[in-house]
DRENNUDREN-379911 format. One record per residue: residue number from 1; residue in one letter; chain; x, y, z of N, C-alpha, C, CB in turn. Coordinates in steps of 0.001 Angstrom, whole numbers, plus 500000, padded with zeros to 6 digits. Glycine has a CB too. Example, Ala and Ser with C-alpha at 12.3 -4.5 7.8 and 13.67 -1.06 7.14 Angstrom:
// DRENNUDREN-379911
{k 1&r A&c A&nX 513190&nY 494310&nZ 507800&caX 512300&caY 495500&caZ 507800&cX 513200&cY 496700&cZ 507800&cbX 511308&cbY 495527&cbZ 509046}
{k 2&r S&c A&nX 512850&nY 497750&nZ 507080&caX 513670&caY 498940&caZ 507140&cX 512900&cY 500030&cZ 507870&cbX 514084&cbY 499402&cbZ 505725}
***
This chain:
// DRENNUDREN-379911
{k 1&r X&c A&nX 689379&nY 769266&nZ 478218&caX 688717&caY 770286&caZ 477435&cX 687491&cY 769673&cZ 476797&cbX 689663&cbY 770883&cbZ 476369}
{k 2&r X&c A&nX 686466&nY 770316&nZ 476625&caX 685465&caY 769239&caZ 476471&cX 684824&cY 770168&cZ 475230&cbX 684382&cbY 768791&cbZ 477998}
{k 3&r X&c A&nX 684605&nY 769671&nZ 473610&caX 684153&caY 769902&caZ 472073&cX 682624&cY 770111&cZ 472378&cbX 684496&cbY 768470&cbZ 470884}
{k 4&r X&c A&nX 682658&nY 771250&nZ 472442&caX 681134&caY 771865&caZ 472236&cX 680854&cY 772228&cZ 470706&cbX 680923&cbY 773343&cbZ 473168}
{k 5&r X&c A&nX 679718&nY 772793&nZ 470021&caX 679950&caY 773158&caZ 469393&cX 679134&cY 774314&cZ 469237&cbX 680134&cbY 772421&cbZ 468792}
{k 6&r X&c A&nX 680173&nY 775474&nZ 468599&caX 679913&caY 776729&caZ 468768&cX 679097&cY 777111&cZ 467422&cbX 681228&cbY 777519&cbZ 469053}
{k 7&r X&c A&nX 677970&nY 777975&nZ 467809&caX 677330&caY 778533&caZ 466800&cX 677177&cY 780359&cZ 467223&cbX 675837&cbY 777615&cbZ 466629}
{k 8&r X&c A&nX 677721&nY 781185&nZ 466029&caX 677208&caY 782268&caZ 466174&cX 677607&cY 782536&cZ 464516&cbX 677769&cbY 783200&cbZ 467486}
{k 9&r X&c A&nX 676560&nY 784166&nZ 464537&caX 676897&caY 784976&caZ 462997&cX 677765&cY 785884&cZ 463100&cbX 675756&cbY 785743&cbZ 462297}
{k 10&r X&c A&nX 679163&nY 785563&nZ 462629&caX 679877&caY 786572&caZ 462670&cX 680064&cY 787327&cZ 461237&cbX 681043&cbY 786135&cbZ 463262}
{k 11&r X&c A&nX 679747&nY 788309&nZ 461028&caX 679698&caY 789015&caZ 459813&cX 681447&cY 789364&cZ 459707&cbX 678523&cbY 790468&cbZ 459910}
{k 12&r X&c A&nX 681592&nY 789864&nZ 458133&caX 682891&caY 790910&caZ 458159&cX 683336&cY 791855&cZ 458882&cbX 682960&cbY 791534&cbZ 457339}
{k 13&r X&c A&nX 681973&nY 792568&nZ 459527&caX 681951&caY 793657&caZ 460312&cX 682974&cY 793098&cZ 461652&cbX 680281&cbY 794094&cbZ 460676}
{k 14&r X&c A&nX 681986&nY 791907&nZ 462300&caX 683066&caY 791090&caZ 463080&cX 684334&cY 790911&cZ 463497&cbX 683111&cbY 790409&cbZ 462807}
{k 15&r X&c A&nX 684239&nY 790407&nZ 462309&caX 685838&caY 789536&caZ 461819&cX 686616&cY 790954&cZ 462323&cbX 686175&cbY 788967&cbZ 459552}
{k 16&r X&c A&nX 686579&nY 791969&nZ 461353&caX 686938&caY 793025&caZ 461431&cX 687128&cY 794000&cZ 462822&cbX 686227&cbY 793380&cbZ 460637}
{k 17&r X&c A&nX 685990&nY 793493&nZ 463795&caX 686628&caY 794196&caZ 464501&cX 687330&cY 793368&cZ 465755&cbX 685757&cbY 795222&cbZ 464818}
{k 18&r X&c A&nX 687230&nY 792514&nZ 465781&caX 688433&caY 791227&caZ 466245&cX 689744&cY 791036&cZ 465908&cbX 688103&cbY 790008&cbZ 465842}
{k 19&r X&c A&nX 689811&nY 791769&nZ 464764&caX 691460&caY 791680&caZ 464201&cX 692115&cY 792703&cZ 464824&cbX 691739&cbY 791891&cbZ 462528}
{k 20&r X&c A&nX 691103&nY 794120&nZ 465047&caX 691258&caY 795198&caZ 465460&cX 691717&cY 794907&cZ 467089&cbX 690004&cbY 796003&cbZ 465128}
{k 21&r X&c A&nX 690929&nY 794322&nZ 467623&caX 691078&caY 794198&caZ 469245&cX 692319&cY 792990&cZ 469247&cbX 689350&cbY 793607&cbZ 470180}
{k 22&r X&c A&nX 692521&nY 792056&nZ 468342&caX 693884&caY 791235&caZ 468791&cX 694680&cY 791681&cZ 468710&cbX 694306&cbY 790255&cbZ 468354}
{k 23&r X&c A&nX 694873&nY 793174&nZ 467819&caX 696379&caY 794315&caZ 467729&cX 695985&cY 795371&cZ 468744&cbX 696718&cbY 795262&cbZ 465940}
{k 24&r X&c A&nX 695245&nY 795421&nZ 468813&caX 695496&caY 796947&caZ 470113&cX 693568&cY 796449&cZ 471187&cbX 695348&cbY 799700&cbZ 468629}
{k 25&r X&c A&nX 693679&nY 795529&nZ 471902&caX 692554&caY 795588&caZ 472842&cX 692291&cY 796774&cZ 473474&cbX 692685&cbY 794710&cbZ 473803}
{k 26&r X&c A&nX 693348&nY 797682&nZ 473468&caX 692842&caY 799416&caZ 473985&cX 692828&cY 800198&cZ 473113&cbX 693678&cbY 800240&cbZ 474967}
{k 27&r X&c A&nX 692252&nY 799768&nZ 472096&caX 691751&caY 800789&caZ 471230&cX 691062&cY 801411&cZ 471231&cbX 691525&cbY 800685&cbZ 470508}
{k 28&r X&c A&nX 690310&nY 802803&nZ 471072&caX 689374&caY 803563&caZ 471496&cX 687933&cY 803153&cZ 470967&cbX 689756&cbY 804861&cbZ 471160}
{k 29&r X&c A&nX 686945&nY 802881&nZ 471129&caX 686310&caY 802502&caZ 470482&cX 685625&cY 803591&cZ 469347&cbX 685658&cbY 801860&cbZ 471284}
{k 30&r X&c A&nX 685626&nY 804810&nZ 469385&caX 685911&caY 805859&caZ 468468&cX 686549&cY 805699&cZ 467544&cbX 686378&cbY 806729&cbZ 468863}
{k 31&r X&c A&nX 687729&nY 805319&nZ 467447&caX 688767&caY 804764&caZ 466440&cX 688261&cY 803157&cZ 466011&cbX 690435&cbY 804761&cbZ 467236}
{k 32&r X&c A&nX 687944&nY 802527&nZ 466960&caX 687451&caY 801213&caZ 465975&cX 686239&cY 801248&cZ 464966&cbX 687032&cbY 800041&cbZ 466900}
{k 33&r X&c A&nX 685307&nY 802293&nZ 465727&caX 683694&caY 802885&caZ 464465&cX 684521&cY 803546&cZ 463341&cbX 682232&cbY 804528&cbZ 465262}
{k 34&r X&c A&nX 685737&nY 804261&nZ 463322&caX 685918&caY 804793&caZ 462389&cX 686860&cY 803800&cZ 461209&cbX 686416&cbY 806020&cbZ 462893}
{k 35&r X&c A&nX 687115&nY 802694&nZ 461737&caX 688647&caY 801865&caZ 461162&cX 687367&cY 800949&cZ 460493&cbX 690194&cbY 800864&cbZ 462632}
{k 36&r X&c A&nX 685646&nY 800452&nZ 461354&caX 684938&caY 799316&caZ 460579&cX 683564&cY 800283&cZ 459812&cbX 684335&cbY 797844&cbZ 461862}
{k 37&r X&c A&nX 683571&nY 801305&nZ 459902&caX 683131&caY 801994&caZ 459187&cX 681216&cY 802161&cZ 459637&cbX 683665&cbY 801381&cbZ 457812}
{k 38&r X&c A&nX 680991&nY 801979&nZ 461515&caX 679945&caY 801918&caZ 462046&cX 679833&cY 803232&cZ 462887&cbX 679847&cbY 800694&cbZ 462698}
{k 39&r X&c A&nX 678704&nY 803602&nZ 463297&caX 678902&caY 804227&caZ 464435&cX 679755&cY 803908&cZ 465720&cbX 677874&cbY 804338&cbZ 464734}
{k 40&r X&c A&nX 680106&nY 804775&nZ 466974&caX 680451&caY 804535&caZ 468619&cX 679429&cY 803275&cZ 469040&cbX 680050&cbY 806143&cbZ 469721}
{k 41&r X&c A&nX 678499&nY 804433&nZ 468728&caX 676760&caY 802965&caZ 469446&cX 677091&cY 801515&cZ 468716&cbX 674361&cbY 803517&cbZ 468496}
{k 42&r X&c A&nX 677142&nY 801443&nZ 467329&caX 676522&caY 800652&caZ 466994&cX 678145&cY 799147&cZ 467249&cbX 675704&cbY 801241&cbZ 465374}
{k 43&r X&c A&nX 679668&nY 799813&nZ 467425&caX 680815&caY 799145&caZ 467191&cX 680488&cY 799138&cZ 469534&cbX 682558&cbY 800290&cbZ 465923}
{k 44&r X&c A&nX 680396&nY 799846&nZ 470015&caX 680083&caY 799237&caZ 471433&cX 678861&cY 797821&cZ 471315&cbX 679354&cbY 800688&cbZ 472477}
{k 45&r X&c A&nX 677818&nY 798198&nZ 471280&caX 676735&caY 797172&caZ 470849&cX 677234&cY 795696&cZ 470699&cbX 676132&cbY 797607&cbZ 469455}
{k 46&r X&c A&nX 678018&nY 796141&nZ 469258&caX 678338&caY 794690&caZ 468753&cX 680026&cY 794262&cZ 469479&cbX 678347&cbY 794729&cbZ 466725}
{k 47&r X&c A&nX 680543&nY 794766&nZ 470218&caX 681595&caY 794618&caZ 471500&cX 680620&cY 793438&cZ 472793&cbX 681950&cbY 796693&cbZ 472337}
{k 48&r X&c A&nX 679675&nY 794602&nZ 472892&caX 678983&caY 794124&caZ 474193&cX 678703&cY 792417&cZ 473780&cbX 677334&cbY 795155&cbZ 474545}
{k 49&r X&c A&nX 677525&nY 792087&nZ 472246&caX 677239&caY 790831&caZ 471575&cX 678662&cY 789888&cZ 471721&cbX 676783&cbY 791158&cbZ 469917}
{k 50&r X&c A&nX 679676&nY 790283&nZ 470933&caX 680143&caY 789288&caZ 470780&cX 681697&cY 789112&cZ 472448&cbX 680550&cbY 789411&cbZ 468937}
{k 51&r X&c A&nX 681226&nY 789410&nZ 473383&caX 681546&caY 788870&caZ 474950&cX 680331&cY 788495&cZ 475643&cbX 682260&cbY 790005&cbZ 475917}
{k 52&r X&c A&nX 679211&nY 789073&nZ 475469&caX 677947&caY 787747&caZ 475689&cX 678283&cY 786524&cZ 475239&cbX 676543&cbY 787942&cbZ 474897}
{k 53&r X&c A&nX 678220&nY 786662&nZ 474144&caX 678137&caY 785543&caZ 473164&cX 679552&cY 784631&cZ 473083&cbX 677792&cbY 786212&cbZ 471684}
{k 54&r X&c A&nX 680559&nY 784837&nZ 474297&caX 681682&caY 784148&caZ 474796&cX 682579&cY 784101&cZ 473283&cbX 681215&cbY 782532&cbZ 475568}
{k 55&r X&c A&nX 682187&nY 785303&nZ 471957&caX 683419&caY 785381&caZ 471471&cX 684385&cY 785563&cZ 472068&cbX 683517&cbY 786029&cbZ 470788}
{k 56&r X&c A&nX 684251&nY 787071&nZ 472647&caX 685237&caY 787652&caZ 473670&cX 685379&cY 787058&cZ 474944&cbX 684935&cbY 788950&cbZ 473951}
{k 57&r X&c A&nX 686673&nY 786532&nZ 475363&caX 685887&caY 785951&caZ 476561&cX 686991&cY 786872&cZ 477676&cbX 685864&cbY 783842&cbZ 476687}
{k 58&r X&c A&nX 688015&nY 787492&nZ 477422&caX 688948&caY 788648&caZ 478087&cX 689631&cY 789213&cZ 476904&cbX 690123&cbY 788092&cbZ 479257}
{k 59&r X&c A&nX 690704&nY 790015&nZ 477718&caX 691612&caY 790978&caZ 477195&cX 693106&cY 790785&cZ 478101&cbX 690872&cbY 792564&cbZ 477348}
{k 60&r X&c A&nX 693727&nY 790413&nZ 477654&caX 694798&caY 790491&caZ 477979&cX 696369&cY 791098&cZ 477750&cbX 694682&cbY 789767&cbZ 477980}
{k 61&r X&c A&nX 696887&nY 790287&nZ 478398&caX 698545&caY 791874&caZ 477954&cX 699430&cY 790819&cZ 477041&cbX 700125&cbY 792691&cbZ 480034}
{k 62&r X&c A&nX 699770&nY 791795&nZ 475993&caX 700841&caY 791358&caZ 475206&cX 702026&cY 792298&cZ 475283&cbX 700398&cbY 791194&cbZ 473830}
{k 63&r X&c A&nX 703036&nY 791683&nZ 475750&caX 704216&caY 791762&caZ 476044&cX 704718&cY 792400&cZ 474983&cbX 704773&cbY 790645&cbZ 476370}
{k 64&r X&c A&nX 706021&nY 793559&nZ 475037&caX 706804&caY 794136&caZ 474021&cX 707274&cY 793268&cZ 473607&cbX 707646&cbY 795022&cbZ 474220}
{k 65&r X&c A&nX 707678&nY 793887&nZ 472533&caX 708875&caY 793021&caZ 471219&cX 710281&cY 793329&cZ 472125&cbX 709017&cbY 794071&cbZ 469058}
{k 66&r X&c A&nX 710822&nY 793972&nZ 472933&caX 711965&caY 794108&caZ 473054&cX 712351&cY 793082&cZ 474413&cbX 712225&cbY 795619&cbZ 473102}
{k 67&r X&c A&nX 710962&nY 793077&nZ 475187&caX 711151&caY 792230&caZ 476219&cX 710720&cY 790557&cZ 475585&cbX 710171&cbY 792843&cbZ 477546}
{k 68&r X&c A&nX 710380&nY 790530&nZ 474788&caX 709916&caY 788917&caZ 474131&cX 711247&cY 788592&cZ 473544&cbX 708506&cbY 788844&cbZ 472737}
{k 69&r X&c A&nX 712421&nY 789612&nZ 472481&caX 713440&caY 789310&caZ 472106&cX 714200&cY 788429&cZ 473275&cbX 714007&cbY 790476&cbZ 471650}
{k 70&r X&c A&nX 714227&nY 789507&nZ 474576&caX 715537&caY 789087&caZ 475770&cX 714553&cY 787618&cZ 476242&cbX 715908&cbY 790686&cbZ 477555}
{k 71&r X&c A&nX 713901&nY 787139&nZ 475774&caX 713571&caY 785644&caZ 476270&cX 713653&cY 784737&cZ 475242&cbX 712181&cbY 785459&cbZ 476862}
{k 72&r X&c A&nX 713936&nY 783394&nZ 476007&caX 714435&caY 782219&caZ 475121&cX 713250&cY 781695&cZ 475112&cbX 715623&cbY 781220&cbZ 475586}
{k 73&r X&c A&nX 712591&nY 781281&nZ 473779&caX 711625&caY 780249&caZ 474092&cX 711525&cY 778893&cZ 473598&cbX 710585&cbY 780692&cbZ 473833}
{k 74&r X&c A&nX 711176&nY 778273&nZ 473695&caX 711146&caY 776786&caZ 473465&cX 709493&cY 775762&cZ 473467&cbX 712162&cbY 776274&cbZ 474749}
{k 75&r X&c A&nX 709674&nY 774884&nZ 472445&caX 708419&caY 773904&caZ 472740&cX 708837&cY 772895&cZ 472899&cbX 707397&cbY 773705&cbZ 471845}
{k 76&r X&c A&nX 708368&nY 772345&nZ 474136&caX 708773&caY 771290&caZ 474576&cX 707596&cY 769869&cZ 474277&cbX 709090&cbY 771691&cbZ 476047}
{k 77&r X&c A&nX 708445&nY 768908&nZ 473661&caX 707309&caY 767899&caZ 473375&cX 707192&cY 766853&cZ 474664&cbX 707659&cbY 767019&cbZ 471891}
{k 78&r X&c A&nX 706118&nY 766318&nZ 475078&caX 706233&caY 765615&caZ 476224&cX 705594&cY 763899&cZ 475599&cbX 705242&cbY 766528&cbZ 477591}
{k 79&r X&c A&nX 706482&nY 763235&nZ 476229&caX 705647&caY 761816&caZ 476499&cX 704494&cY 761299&cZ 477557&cbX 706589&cbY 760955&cbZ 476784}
{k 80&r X&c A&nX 703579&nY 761621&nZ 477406&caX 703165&caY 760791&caZ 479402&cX 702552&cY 759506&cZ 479647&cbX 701885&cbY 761667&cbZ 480389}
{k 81&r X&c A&nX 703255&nY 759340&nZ 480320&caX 702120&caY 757927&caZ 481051&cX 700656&cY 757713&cZ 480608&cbX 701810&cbY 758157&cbZ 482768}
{k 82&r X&c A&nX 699850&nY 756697&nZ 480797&caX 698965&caY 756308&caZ 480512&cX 697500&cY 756793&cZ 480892&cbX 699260&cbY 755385&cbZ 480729}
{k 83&r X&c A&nX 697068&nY 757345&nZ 481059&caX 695881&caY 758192&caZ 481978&cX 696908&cY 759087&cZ 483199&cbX 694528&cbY 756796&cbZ 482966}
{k 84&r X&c A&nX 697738&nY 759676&nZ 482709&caX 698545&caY 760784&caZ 483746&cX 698592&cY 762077&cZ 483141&cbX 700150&cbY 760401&cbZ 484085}
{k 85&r X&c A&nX 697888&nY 762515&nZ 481823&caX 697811&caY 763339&caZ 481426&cX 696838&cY 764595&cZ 482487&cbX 697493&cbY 762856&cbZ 480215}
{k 86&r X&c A&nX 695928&nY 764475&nZ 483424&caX 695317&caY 765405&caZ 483778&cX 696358&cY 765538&cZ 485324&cbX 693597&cbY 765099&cbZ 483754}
{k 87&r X&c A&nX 697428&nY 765130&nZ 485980&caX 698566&caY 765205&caZ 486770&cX 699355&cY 766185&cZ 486006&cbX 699271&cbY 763849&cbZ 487016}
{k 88&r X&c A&nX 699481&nY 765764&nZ 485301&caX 700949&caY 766400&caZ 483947&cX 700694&cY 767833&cZ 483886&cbX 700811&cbY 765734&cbZ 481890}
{k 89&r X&c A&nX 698581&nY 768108&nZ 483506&caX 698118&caY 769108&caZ 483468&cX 698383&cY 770431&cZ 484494&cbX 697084&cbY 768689&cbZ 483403}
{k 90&r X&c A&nX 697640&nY 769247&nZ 485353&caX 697966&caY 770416&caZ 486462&cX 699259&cY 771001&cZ 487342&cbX 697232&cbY 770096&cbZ 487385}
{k 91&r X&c A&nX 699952&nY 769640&nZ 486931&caX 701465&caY 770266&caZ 486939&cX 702282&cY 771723&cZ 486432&cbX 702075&cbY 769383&cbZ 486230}
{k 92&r X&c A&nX 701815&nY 771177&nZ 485080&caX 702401&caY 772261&caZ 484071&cX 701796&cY 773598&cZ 484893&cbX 701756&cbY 772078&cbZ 482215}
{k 93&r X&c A&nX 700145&nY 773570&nZ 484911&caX 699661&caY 774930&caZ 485307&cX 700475&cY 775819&cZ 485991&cbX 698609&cbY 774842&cbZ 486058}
{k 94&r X&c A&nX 701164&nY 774720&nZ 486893&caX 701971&caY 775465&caZ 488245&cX 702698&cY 776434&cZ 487723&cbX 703026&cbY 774546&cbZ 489155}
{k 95&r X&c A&nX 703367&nY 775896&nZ 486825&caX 704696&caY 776271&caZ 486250&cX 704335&cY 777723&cZ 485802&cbX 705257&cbY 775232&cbZ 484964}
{k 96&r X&c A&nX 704978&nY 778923&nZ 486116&caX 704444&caY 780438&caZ 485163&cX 705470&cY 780009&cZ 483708&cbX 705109&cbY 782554&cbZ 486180}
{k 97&r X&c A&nX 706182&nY 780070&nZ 483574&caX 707029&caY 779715&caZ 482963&cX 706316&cY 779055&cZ 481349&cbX 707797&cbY 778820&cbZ 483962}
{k 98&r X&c A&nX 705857&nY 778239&nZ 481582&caX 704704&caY 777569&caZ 481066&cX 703663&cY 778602&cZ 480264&cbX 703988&cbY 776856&cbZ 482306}
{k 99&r X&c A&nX 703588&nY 778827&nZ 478563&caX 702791&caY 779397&caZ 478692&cX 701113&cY 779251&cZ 478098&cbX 703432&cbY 780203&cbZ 478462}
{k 100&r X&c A&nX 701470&nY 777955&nZ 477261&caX 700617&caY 777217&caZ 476521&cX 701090&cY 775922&cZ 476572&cbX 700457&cbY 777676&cbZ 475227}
{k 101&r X&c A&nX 700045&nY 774902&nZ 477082&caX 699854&caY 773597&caZ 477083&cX 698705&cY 773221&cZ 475673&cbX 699295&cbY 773215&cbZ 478677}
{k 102&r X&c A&nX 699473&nY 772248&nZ 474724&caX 698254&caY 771638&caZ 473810&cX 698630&cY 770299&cZ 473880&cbX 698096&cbY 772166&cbZ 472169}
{k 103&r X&c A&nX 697242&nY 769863&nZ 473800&caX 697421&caY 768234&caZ 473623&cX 697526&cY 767932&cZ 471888&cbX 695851&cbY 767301&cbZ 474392}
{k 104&r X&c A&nX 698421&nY 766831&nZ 471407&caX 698365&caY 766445&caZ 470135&cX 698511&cY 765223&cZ 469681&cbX 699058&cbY 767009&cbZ 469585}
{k 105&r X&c A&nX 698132&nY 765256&nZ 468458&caX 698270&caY 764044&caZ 467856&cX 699609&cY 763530&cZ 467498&cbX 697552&cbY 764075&cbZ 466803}
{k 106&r X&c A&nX 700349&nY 761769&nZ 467461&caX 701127&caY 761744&caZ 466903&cX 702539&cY 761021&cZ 468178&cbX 701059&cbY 763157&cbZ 466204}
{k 107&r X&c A&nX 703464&nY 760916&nZ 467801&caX 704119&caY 760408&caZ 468719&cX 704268&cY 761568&cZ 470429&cbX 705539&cbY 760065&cbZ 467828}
{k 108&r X&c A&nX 704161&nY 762863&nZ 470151&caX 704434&caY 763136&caZ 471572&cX 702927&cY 763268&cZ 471950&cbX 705453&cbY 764529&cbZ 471915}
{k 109&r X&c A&nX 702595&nY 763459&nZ 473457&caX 701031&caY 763553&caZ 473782&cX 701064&cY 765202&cZ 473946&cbX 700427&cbY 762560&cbZ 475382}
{k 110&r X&c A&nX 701836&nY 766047&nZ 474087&caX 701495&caY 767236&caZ 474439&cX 702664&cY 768333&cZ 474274&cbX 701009&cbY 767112&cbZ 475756}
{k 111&r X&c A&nX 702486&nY 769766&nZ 473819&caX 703431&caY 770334&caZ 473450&cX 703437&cY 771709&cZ 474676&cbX 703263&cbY 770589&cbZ 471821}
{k 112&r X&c A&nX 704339&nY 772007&nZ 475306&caX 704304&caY 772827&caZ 476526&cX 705275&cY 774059&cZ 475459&cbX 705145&cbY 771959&cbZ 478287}
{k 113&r X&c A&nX 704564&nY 775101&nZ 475200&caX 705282&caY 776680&caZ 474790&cX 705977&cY 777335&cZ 475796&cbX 704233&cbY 777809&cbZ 474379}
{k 114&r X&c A&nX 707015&nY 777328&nZ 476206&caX 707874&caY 777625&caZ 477250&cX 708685&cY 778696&cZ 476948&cbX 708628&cbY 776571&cbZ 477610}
{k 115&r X&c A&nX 708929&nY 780101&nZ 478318&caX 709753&caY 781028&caZ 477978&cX 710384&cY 780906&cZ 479207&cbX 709240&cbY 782337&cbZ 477519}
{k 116&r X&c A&nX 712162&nY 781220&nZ 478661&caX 713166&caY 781745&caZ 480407&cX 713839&cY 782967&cZ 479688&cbX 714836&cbY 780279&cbZ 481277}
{k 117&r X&c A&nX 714402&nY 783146&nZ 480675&caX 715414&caY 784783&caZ 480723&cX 716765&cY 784071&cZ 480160&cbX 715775&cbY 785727&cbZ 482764}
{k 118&r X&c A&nX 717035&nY 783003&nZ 480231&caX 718419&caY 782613&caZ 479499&cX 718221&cY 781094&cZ 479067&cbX 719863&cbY 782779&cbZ 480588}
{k 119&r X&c A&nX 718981&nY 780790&nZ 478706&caX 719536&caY 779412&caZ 478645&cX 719661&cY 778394&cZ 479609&cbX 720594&cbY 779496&cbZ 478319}
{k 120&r X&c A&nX 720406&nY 778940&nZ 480271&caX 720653&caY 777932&caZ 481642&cX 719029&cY 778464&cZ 482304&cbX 722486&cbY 778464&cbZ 482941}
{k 121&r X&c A&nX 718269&nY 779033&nZ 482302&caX 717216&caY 779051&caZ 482831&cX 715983&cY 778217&cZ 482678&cbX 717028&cbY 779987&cbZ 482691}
{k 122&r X&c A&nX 716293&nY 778474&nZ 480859&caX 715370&caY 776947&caZ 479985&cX 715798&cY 775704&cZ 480198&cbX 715436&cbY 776855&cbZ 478324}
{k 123&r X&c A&nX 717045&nY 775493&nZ 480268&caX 717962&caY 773964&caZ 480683&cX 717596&cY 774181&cZ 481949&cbX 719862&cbY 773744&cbZ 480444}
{k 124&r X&c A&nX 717339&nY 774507&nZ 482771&caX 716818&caY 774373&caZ 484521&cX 715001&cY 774112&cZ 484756&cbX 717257&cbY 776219&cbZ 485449}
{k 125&r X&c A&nX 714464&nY 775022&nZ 483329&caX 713143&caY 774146&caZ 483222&cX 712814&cY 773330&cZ 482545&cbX 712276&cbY 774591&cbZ 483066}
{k 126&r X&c A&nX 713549&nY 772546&nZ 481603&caX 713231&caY 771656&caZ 480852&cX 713565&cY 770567&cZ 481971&cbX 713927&cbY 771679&cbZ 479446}
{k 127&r X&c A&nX 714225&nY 770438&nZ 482532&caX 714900&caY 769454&caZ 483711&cX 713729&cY 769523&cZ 484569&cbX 716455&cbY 769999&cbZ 484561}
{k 128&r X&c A&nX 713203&nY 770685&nZ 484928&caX 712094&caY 770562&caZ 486316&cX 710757&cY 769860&cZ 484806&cbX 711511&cbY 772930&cbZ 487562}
{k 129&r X&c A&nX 710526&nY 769886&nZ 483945&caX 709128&caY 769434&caZ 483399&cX 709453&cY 767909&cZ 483458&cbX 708658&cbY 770058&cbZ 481730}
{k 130&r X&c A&nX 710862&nY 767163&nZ 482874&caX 710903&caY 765867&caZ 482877&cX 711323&cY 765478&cZ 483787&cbX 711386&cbY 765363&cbZ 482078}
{k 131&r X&c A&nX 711502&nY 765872&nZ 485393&caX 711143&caY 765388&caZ 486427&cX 709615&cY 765437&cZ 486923&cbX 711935&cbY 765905&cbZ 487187}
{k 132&r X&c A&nX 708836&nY 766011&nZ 486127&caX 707024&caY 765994&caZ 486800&cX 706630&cY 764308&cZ 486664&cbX 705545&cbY 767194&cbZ 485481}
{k 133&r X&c A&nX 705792&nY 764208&nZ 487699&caX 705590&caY 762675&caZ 487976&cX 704383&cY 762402&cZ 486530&cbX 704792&cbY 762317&cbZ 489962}
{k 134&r X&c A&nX 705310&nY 761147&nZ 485668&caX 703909&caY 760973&caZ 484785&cX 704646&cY 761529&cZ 482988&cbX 702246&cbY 762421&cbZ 485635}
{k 135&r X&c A&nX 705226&nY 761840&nZ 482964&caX 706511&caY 762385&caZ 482083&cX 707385&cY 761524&cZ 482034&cbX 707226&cbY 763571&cbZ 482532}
{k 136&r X&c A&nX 707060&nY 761000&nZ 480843&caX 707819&caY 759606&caZ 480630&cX 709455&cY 760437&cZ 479792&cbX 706582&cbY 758198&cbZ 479267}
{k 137&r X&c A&nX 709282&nY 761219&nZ 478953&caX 710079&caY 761792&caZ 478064&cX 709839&cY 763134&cZ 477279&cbX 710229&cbY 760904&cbZ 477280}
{k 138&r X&c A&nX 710969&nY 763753&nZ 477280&caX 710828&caY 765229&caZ 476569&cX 711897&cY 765157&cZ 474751&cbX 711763&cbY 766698&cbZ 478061}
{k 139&r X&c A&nX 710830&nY 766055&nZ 474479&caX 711940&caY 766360&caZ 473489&cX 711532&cY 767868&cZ 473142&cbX 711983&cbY 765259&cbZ 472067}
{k 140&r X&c A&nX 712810&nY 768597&nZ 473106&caX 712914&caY 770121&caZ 473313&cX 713375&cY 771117&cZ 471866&cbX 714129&cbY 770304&cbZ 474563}
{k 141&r X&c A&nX 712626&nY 771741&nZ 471232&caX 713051&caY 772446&caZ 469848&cX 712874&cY 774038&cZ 470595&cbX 711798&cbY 772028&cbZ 468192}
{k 142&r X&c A&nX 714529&nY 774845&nZ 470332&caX 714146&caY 775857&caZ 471004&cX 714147&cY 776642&cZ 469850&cbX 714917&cbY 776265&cbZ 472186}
{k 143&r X&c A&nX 713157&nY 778163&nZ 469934&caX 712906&caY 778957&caZ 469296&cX 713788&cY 779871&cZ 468827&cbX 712164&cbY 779311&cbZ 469730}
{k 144&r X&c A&nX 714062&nY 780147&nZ 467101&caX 715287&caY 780707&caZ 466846&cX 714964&cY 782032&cZ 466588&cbX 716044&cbY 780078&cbZ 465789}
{k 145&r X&c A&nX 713666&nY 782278&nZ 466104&caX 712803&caY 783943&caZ 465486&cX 711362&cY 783507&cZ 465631&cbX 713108&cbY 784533&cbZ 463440}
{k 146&r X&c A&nX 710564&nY 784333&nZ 466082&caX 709595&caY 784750&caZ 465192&cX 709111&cY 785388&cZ 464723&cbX 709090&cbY 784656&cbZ 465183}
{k 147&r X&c A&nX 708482&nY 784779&nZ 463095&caX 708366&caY 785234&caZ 462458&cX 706814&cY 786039&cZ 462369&cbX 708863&cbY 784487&cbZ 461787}
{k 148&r X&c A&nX 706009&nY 786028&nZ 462587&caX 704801&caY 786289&caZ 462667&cX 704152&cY 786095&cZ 463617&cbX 704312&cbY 785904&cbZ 461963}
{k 149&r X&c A&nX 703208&nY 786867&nZ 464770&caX 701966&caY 786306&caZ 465526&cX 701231&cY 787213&cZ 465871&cbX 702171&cbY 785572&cbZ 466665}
{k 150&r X&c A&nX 700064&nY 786133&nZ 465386&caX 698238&caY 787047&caZ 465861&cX 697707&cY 786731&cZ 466923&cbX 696835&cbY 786754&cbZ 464938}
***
C-alpha cells in the first residue's frame, strides 16, 4: 500500500453527505438535498466532486443484520516470515472468506477479518490460513457481538 498524501476541502456539507451514503448508498438523491439542506443540482454536483476527487471511490453491498447474525466471525492474527508478507497477501486475496486484510504494528504482522457459516467452517479456515506458505503462526479471537459499525 503505498502513503500518499491526500489533500481535499471537505466541508460539513461533505462530511454530511458521506455519513448519508455509508447508511443507505441508494439513497435518492432528492432525499439527500433535503436531509443536507442543498438543492438536487447542487447535492449531485458535489456527489460527482467528491468521486473525482477519489473520495468516493465505489458503492458497495452491505449485507443484512439477519444474514451477518447466522455468520461466525473471527480476527485472525498472523505471524509471517520475513519478506513473505506480499505471498501471504496474495494468498489471503484468494480466500472469499477473507474479508479485510490489515497490516499492524506489534507482535502479530497482520490481522485477517474472517467470516464462515459455522464453526467447524471457521476451524476449517483458520487451518487452511496457517497452512499458507510464509505463516509462521496464528492466533484466533472469535467475534462474540457487534456492537456498532460505520
Amino acid at each position: 500500500m503505498t502513503n500518499t498524501t491526500f489533500r481535499t476541502n471537505l466541508d460539513a456539507v461533505d462530511q454530511a453527505l458521506l455519513n448519508e451514503l455509508r447508511e443507505n448508498a441508494r439513497c435518492p438523491v432528492a432525499l439527500l438535498a433535503r436531509k443536507v439542506g442543498l438543492s438536487r443540482t447542487a447535492v449531485q454536483a458535489r456527489i460527482a466532486r467528491l468521486e473525482r476527487d477519489k473520495v468516493i471511490a465505489g458503492y458497495g453491498l452491505r449485507s443484512g443484520a439477519a444474514f451477518e447474525q447466522s455468520q461466525v466471525a473471527a480476527h485472525v492474527m498472523l505471524t509471517v516470515g520475513p519478506k513473505l508478507s506480499g505471498p501471504v497477501e496474495a494468498a489471503l486475496r484468494k480466500i472469499p472468506e477473507v474479508r479485510t486484510l490489515l497490516s499492524i504494528s506489534g507482535t502479530f504482522d497482520m490481522i485477517a477479518i474472517v467470516q464462515a457459516a459455522s464453526i467447524e467452517g471457521l476451524d476449517a479456515l483458520i487451518d487452511r490460513i496457517g497452512l499458507l506458505d510464509g505463516v509462521e503462526r496464528t492466533h484466533t479471537s472469535v467475534v462474540l457481538s457487534r456492537r456498532f459499525e460505520r
